[in-house]
Backbone and ligand atoms as CSV (ligand in chain L), in Angstrom:
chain,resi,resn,atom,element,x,y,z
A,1,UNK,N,N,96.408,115.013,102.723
A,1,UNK,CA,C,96.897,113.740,102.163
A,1,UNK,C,C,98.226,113.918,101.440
A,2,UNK,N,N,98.331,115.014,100.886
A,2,UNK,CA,C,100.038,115.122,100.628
A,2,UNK,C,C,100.975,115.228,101.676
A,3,UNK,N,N,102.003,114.761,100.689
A,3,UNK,CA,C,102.855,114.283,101.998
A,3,UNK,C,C,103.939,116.156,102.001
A,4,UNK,N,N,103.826,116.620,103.350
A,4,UNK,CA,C,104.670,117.661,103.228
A,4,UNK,C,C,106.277,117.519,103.322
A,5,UNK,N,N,106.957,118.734,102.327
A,5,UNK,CA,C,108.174,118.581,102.248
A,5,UNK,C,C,109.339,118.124,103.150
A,6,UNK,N,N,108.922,118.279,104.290
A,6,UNK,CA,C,108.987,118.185,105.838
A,6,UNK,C,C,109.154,116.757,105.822
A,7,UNK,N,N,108.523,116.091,105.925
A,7,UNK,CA,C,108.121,114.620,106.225
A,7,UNK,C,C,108.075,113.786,104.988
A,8,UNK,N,N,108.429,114.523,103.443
A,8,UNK,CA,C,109.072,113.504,102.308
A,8,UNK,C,C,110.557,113.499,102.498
A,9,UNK,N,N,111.244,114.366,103.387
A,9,UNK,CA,C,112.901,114.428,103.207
A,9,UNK,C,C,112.932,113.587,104.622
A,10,UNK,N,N,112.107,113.702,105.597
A,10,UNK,CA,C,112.458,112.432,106.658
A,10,UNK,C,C,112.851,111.441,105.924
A,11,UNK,N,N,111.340,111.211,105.442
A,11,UNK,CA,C,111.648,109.439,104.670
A,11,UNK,C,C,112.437,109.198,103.870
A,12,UNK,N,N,112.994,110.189,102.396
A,12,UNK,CA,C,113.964,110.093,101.940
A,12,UNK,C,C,115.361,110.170,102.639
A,13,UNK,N,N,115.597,110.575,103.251
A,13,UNK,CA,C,116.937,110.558,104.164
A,13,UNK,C,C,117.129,109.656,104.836
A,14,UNK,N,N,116.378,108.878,105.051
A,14,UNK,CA,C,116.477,107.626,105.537
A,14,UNK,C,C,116.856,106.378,104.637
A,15,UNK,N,N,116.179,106.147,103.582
A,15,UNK,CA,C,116.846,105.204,102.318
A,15,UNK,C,C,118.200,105.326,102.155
A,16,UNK,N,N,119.118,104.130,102.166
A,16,UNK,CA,C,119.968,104.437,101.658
A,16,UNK,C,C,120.568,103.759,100.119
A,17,UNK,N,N,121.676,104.253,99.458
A,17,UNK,CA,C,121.549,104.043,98.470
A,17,UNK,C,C,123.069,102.790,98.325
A,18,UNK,N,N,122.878,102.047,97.807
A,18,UNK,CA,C,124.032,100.510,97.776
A,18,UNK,C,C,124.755,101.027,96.405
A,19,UNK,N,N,125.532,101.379,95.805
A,19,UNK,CA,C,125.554,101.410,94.622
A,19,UNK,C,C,126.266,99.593,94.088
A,20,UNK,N,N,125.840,99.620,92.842
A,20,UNK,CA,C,126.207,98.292,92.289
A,20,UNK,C,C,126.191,96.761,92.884
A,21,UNK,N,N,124.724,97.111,93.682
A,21,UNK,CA,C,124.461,95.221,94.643
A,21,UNK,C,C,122.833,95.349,93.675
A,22,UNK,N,N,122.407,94.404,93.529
A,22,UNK,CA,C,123.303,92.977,93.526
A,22,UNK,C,C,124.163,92.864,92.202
A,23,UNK,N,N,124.228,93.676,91.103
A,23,UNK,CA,C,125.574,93.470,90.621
A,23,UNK,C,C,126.041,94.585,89.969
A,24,UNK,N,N,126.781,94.943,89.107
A,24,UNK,CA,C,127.339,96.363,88.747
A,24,UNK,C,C,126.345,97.065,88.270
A,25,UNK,N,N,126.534,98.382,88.478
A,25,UNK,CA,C,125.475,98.970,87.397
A,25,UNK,C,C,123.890,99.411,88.422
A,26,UNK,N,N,123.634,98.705,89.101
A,26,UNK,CA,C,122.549,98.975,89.743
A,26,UNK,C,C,122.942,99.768,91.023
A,27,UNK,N,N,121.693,100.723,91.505
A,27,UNK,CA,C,121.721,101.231,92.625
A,27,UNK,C,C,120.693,100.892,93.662
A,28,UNK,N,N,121.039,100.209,94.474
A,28,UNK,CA,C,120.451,99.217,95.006
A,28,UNK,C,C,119.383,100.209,96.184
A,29,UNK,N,N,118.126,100.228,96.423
A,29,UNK,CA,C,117.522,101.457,97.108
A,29,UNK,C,C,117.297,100.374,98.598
A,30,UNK,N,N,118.107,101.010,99.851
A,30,UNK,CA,C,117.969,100.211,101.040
A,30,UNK,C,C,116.915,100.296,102.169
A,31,UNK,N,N,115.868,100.037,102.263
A,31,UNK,CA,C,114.976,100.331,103.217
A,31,UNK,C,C,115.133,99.664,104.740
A,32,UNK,N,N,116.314,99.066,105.208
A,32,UNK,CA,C,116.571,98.354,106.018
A,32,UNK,C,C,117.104,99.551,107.204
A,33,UNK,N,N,117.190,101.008,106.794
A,33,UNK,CA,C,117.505,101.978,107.448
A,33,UNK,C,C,116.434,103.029,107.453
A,34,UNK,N,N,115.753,102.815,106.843
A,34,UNK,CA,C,114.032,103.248,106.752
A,34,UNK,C,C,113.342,102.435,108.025
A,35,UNK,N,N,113.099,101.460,107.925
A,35,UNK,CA,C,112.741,100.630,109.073
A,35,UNK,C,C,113.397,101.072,110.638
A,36,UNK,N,N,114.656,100.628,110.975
A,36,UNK,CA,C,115.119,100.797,112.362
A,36,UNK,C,C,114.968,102.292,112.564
A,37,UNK,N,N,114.387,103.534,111.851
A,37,UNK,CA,C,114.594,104.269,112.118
A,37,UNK,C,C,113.204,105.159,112.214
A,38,UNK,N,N,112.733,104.668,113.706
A,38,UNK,CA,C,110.684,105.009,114.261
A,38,UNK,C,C,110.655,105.833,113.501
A,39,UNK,N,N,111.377,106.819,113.819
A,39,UNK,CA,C,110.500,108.727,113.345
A,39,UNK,C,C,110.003,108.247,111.508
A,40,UNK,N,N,111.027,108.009,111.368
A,40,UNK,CA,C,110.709,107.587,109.666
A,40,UNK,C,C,109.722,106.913,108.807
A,41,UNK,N,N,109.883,105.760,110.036
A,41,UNK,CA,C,108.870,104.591,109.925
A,41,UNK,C,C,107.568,104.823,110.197
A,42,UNK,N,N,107.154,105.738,110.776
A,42,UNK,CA,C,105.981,106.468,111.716
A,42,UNK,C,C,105.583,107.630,110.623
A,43,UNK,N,N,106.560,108.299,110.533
A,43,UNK,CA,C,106.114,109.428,109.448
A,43,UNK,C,C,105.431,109.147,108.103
A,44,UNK,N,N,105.988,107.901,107.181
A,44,UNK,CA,C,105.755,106.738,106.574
A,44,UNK,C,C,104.398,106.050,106.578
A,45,UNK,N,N,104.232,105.703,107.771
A,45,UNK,CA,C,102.984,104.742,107.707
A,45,UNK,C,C,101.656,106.149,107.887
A,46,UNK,N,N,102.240,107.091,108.896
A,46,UNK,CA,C,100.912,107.674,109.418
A,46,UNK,C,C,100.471,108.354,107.855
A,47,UNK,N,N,101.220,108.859,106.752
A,47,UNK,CA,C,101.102,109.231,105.374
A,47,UNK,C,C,100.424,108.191,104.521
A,48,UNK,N,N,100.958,106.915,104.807
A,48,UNK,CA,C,99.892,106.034,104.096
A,48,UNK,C,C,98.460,105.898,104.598
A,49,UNK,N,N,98.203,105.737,105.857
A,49,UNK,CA,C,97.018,105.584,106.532
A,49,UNK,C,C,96.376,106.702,106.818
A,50,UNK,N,N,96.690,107.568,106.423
A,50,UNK,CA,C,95.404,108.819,106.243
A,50,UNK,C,C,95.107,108.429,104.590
A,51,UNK,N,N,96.174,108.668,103.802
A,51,UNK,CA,C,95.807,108.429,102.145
A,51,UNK,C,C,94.811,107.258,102.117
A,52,UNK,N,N,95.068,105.914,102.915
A,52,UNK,CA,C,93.756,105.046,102.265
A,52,UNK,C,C,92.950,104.924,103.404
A,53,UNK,N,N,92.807,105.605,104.384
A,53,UNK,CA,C,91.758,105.528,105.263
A,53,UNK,C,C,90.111,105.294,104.346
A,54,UNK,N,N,90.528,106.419,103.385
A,54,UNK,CA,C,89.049,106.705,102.409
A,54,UNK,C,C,88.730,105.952,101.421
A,55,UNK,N,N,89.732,104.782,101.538
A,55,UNK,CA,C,89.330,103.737,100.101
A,55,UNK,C,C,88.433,102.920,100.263
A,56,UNK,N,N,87.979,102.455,101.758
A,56,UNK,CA,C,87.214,101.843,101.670
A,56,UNK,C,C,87.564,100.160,101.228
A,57,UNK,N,N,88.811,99.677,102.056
A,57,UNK,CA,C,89.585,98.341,101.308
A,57,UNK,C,C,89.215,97.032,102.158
A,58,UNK,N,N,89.459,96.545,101.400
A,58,UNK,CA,C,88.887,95.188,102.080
A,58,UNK,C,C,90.117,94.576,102.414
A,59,UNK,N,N,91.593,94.488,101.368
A,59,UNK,CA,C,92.466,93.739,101.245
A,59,UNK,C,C,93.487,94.864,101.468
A,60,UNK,N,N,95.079,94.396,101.735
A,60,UNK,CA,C,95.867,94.891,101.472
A,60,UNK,C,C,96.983,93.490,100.567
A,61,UNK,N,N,97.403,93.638,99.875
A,61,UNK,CA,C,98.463,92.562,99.161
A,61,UNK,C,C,100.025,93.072,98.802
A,62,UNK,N,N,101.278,92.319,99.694
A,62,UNK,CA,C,102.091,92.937,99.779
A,62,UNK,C,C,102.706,92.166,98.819
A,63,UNK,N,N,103.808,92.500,97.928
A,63,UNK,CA,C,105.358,91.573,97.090
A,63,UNK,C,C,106.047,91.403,97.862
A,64,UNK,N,N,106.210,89.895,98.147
A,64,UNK,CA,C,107.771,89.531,98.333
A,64,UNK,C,C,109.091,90.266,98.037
A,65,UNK,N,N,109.635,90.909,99.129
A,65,UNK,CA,C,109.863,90.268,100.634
A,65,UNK,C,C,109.210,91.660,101.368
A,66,UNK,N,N,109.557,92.832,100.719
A,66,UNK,CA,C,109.917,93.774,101.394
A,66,UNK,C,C,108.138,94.898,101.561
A,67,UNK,N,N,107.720,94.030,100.254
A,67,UNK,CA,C,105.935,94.224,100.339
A,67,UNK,C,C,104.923,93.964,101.737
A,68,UNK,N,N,105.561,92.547,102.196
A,68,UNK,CA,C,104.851,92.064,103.394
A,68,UNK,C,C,105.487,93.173,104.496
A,69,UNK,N,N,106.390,93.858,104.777
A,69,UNK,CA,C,106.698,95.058,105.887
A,69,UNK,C,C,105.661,95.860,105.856
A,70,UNK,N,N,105.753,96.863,104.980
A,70,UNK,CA,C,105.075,98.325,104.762
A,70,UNK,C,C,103.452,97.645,104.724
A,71,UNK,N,N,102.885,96.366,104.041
A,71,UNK,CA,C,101.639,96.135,103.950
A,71,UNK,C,C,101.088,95.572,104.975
A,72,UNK,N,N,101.423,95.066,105.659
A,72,UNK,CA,C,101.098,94.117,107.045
A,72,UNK,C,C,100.868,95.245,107.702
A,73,UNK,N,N,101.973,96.229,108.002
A,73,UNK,CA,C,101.613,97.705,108.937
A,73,UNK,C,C,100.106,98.023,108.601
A,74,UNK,N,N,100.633,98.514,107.353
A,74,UNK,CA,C,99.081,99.164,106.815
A,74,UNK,C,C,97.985,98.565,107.011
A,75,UNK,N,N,97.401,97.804,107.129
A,75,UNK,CA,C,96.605,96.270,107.063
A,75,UNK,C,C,95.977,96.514,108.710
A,76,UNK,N,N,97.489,96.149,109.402
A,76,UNK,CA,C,96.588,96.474,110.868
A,76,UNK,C,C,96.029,97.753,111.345
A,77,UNK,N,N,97.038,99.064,110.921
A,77,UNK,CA,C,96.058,100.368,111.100
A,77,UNK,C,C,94.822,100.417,110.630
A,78,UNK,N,N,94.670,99.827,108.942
A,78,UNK,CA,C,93.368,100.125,108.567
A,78,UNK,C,C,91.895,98.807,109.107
A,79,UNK,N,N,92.890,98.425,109.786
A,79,UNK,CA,C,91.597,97.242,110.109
A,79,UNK,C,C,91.286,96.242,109.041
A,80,UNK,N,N,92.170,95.953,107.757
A,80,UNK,CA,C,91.427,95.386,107.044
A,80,UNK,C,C,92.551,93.470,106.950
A,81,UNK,N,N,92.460,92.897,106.623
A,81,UNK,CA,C,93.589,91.773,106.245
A,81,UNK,C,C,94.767,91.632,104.727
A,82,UNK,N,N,95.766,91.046,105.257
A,82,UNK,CA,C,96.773,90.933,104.675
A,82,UNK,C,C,96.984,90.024,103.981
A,83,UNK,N,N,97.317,90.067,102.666
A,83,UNK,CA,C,97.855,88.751,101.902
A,83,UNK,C,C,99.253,89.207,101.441
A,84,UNK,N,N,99.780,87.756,101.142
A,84,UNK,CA,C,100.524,87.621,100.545
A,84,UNK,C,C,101.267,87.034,99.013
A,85,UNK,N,N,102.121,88.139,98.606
A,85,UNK,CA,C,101.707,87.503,96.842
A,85,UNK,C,C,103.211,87.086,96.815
A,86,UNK,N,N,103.762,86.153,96.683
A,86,UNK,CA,C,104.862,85.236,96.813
A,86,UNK,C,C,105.569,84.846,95.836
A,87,UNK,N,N,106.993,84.275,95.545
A,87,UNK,CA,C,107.728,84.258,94.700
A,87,UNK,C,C,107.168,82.535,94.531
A,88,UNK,N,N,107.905,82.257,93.463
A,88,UNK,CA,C,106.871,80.371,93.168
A,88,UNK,C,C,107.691,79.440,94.538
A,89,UNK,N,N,106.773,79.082,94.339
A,89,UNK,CA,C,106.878,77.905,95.506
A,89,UNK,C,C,107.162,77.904,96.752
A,90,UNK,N,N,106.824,79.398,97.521
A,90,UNK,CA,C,106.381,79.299,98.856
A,90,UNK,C,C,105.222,78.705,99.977
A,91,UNK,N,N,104.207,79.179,98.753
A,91,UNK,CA,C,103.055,79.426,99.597
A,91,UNK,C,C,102.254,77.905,99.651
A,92,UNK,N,N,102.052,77.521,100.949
A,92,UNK,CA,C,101.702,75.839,100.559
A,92,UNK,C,C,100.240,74.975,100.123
A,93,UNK,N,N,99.132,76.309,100.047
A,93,UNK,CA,C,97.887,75.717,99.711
A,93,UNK,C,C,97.934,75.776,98.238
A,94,UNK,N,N,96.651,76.335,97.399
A,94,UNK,CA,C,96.490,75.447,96.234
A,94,UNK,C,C,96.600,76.972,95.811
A,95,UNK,N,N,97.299,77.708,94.525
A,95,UNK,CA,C,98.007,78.912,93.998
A,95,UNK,C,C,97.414,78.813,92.662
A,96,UNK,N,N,97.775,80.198,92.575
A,96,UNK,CA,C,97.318,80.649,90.971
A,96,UNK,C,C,98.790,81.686,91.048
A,97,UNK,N,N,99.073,81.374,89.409
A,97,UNK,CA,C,100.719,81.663,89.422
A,97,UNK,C,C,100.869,82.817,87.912
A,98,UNK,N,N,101.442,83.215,87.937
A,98,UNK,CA,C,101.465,84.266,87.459
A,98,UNK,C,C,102.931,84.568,86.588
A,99,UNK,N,N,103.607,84.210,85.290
A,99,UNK,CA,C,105.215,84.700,84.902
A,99,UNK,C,C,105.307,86.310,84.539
A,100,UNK,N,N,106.616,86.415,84.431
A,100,UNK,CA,C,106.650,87.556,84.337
A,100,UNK,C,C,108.680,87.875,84.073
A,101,UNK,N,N,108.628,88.549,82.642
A,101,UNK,CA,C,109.907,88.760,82.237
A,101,UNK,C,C,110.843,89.493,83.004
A,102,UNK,N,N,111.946,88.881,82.905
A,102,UNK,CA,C,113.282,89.608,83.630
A,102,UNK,C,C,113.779,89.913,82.624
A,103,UNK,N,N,115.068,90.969,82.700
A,103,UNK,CA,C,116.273,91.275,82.137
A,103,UNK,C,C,116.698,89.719,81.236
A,104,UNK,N,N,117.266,89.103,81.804
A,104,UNK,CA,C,117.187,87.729,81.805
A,104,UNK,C,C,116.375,86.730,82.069
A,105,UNK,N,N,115.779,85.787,81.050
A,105,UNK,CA,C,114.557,84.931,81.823
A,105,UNK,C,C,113.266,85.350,82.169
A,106,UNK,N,N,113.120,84.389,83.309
A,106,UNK,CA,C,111.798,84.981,83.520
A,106,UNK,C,C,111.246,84.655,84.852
A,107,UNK,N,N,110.533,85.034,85.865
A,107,UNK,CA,C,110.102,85.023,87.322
A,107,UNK,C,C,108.823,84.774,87.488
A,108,UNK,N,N,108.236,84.303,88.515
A,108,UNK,CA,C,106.973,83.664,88.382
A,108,UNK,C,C,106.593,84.168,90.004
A,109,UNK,N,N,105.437,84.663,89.918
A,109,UNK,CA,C,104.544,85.185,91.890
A,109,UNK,C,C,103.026,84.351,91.955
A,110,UNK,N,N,103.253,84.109,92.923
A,110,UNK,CA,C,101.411,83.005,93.447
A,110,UNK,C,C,100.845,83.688,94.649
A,111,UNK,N,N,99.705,83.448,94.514
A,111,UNK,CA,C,98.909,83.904,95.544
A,111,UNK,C,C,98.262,82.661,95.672
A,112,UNK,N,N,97.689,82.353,96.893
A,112,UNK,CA,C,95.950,81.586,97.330
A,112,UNK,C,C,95.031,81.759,96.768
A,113,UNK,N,N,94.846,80.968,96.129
A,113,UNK,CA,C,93.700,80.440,95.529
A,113,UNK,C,C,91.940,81.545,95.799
A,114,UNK,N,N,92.089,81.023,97.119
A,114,UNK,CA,C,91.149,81.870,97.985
A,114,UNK,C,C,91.807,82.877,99.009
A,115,UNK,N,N,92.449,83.759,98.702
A,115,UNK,CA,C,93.452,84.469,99.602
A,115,UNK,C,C,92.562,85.648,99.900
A,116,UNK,N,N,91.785,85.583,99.130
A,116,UNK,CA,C,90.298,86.954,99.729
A,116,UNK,C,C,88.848,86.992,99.887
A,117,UNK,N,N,89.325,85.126,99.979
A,117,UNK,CA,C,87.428,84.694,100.386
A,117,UNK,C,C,86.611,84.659,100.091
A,118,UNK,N,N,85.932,84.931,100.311
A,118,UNK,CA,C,84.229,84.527,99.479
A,118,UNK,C,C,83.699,85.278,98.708
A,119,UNK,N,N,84.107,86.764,99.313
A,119,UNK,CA,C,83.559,88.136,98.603
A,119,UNK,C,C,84.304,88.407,97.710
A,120,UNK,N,N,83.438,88.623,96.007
A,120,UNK,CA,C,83.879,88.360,94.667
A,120,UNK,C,C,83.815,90.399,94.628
A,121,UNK,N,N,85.138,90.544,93.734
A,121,UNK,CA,C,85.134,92.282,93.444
A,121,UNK,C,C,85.797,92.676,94.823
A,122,UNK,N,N,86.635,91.598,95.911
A,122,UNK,CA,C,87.045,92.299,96.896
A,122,UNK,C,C,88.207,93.305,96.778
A,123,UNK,N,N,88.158,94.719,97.571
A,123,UNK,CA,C,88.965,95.575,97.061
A,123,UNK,C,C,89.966,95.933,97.501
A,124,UNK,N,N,91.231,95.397,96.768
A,124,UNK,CA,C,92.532,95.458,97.262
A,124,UNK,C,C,94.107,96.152,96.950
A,125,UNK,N,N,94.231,96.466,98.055
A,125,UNK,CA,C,95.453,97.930,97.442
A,125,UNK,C,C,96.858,96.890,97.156
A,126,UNK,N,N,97.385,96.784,96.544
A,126,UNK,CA,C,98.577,95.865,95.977
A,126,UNK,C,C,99.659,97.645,96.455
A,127,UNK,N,N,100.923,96.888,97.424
A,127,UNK,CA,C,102.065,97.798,98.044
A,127,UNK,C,C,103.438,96.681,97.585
A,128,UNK,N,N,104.340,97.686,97.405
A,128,UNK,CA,C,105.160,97.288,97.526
A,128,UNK,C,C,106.633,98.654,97.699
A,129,UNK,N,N,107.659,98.348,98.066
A,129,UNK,CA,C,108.836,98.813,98.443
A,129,UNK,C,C,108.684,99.814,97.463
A,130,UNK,N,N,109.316,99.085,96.123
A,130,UNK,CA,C,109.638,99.745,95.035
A,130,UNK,C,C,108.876,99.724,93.539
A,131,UNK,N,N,108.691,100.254,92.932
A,131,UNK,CA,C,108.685,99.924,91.165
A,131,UNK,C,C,109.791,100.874,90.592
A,132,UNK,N,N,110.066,99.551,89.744
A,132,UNK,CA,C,111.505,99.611,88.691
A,132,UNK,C,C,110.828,99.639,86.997
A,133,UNK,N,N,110.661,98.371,86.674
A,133,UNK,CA,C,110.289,98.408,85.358
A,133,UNK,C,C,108.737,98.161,85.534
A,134,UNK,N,N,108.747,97.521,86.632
A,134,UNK,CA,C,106.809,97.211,86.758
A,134,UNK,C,C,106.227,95.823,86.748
A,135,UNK,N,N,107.339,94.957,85.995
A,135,UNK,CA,C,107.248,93.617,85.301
A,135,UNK,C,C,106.239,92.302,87.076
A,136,UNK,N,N,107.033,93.056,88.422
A,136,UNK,CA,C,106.860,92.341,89.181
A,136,UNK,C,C,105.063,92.698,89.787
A,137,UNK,N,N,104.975,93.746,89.603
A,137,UNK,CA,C,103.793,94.624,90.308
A,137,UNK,C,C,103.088,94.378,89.626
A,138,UNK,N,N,102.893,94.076,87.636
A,138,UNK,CA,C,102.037,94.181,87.244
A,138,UNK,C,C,101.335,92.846,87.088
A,139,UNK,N,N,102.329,91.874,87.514
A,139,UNK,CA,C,102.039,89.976,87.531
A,139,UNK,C,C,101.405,90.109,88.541
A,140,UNK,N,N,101.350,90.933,89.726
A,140,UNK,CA,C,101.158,90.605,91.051
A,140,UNK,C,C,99.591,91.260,90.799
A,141,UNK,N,N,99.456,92.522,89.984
A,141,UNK,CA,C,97.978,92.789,89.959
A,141,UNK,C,C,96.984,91.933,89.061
A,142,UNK,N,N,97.226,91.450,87.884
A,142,UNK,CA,C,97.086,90.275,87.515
A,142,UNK,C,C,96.299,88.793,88.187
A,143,UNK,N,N,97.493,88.421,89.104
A,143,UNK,CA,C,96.742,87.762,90.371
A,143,UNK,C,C,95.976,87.691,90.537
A,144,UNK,N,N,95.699,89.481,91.189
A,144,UNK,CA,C,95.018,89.644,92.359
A,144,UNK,C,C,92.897,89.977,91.414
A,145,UNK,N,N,93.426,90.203,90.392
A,145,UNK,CA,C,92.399,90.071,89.315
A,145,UNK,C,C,91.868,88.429,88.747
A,146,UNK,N,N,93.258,87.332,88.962
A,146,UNK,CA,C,92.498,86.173,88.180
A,146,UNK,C,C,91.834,85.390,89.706
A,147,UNK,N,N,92.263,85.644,90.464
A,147,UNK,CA,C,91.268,84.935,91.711
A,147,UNK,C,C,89.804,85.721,91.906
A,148,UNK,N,N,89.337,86.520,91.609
A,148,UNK,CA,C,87.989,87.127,91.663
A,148,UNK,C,C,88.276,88.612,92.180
A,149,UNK,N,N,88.963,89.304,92.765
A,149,UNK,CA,C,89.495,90.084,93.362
A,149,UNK,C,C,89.856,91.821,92.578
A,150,UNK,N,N,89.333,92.867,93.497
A,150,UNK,CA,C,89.855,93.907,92.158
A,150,UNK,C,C,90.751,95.000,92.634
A,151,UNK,N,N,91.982,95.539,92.406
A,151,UNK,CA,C,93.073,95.734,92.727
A,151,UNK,C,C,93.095,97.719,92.406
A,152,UNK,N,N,92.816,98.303,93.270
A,152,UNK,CA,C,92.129,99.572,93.189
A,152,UNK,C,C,93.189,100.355,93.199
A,153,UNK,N,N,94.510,100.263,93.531
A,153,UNK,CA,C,95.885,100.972,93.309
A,153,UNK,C,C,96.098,99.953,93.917
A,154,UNK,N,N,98.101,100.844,93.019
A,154,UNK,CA,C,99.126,100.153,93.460
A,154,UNK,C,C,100.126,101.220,94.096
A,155,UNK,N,N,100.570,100.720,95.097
A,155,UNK,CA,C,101.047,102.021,96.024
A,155,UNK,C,C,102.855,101.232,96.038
A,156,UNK,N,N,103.383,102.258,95.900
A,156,UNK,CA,C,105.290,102.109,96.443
A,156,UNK,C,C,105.594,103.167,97.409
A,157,UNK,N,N,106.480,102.858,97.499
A,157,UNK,CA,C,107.667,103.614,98.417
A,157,UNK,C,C,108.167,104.665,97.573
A,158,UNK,N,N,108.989,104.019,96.676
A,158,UNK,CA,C,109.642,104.802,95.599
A,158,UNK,C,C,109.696,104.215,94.240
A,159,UNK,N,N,109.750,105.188,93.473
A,159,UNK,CA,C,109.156,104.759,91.714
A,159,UNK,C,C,110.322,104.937,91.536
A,160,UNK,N,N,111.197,104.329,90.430
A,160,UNK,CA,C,112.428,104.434,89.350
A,160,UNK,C,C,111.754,105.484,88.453
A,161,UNK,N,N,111.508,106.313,87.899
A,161,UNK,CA,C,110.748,107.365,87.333
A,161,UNK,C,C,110.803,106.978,85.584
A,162,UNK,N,N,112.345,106.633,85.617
A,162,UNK,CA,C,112.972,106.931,84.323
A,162,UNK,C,C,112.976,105.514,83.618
A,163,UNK,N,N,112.331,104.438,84.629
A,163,UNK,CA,C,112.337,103.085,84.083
A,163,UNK,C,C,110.931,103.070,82.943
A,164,UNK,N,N,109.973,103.835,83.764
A,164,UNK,CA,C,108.876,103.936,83.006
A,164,UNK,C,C,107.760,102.879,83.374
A,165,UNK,N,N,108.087,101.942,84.603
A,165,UNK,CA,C,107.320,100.944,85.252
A,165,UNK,C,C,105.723,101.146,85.395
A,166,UNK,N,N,105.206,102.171,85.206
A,166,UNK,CA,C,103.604,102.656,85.497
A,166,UNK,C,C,102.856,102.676,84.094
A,167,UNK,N,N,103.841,102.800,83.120
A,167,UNK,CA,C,103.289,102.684,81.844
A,167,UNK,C,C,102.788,101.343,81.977
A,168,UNK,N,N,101.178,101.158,80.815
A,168,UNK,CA,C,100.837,100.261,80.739
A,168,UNK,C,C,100.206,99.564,81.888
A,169,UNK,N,N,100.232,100.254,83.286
A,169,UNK,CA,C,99.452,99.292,84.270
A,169,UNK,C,C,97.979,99.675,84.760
A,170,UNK,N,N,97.310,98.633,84.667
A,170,UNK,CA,C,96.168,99.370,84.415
A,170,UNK,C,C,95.346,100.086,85.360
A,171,UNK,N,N,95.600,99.324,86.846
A,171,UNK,CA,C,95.449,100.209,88.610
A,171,UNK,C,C,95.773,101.485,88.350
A,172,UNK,N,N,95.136,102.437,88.963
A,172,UNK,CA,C,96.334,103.804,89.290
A,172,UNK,C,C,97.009,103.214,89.999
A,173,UNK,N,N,98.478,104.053,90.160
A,173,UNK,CA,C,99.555,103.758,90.661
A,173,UNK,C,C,99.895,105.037,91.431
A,174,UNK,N,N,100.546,104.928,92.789
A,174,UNK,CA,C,100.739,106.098,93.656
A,174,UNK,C,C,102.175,105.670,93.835
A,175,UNK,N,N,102.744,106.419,93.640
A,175,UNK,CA,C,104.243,106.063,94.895
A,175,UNK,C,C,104.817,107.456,95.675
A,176,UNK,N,N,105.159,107.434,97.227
A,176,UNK,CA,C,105.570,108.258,97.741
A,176,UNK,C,C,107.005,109.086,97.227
A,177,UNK,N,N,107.442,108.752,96.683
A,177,UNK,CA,C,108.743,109.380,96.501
A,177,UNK,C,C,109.310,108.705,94.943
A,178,UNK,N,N,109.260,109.998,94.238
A,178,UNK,CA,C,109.780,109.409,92.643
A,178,UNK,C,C,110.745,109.868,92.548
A,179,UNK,N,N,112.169,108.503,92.065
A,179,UNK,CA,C,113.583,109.152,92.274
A,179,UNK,C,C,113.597,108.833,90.615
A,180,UNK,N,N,114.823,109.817,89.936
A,180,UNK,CA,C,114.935,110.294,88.864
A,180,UNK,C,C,116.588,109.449,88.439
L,1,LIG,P1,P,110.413,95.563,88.753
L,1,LIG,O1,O,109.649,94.292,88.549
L,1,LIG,O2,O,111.475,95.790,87.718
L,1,LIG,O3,O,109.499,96.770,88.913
L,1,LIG,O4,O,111.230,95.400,90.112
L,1,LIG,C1,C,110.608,95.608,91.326
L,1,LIG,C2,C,111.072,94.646,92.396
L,1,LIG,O5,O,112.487,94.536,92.438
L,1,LIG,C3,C,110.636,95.144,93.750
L,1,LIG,O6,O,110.189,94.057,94.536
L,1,LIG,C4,C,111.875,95.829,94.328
L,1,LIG,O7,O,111.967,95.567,95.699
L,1,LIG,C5,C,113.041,95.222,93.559
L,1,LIG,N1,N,113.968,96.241,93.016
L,1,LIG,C6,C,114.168,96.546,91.713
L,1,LIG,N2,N,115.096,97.505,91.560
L,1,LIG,C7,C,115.498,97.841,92.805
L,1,LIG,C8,C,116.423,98.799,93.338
L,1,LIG,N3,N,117.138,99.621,92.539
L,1,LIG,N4,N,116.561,98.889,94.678
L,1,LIG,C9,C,115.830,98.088,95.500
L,1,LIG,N5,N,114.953,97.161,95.066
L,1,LIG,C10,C,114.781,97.025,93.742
């Protein structure tokens, strides 16, 4: 289940790095070259889907935008279904909404109401791209807790290490690649 050195520098070599989008100061982490690029993408998923083969999940729940990629994959290898946890005012049935502080302001994610059905304690891995400060991942587990639902990790791509985003969340948290 670890990922060998071999096949963490695929996937890292593949990210690329934007410096200062979307505005100065940030280093923007690009997975849009992670994607077009199989070997990567393959190396990637087949590492996730041995790791939760053994969880035993009912759900997978991806973040907007880049959550629904990597989780939808995962979802169909493991046989289990996909939700989606959405920025406000996408999703068109009846939502449970969730805020959550920015730098500036503040951001808000919804899920369905019934987005995991009937079965109460259903067990769901919350993925996403990245964690930075955490603020988005930890509204999104939240969620996935106030609809009946229980959120057994939270899995990334890559952790901001130095943001400190895992503090305070109460899922374990996995991420493949922690950049410094
Ligand atoms: P946060 O709520 O601070 O953990 O931010 C996480 C969300 O913002 C994720 O959905 C990421 O896709 C996105 N994000 C934050 N920082 C970056 C970055 N440096 N590069 C790419 N995406 C980022």
């Amino acid at each position: 289940m670890t990922l060998s050195s071999h096949d963490r520098k695929i996937i890292l070599d593949s990210i690329r790095d934007i410096p200062d989008f979307p505005k100065p100061g940030i280093v923007f982490k690009d997975i849009t070259t992670l994607l077009n690029n199989p070997k990567a993408l393959n190396t990637l998923m087949n590492h996730l889907t041995e790791r939760y083969l053994s969880y035993d999940l009912d759900y997978i729940a991806g973040i907007d935008a880049r959550g629904f990629i990597f989780g939808a994959i995962l979802a169909d290898r493991l046989g289990v279904g996909f939700v989606p946890v959405r920025k406000k005012g996408k999703l068109p049935y009846t939502t449970v909404a969730e805020k959550y502080s920015l730098e500036y302001g503040f951001d808000e994610v919804e899920i369905h109401i019934d987005a995991f059905g009937e079965k109460e304690g259903a067990k769901v891995l919350l993925i996403d791209d990245l964690i930075a400060t955490g603020g988005t991942a930890k509204a999104a587990a939240n969620l996935i807790d106030k609809v009946g639902a229980q959120c057994v990790e939270a899995c990334f791509i890559m952790e901001l290490g130095f943001l400190k985003g895992r503090e305070g969340f109460t899922p374990p948290v996995y991420s493949v690649l922690e950049i410094d």
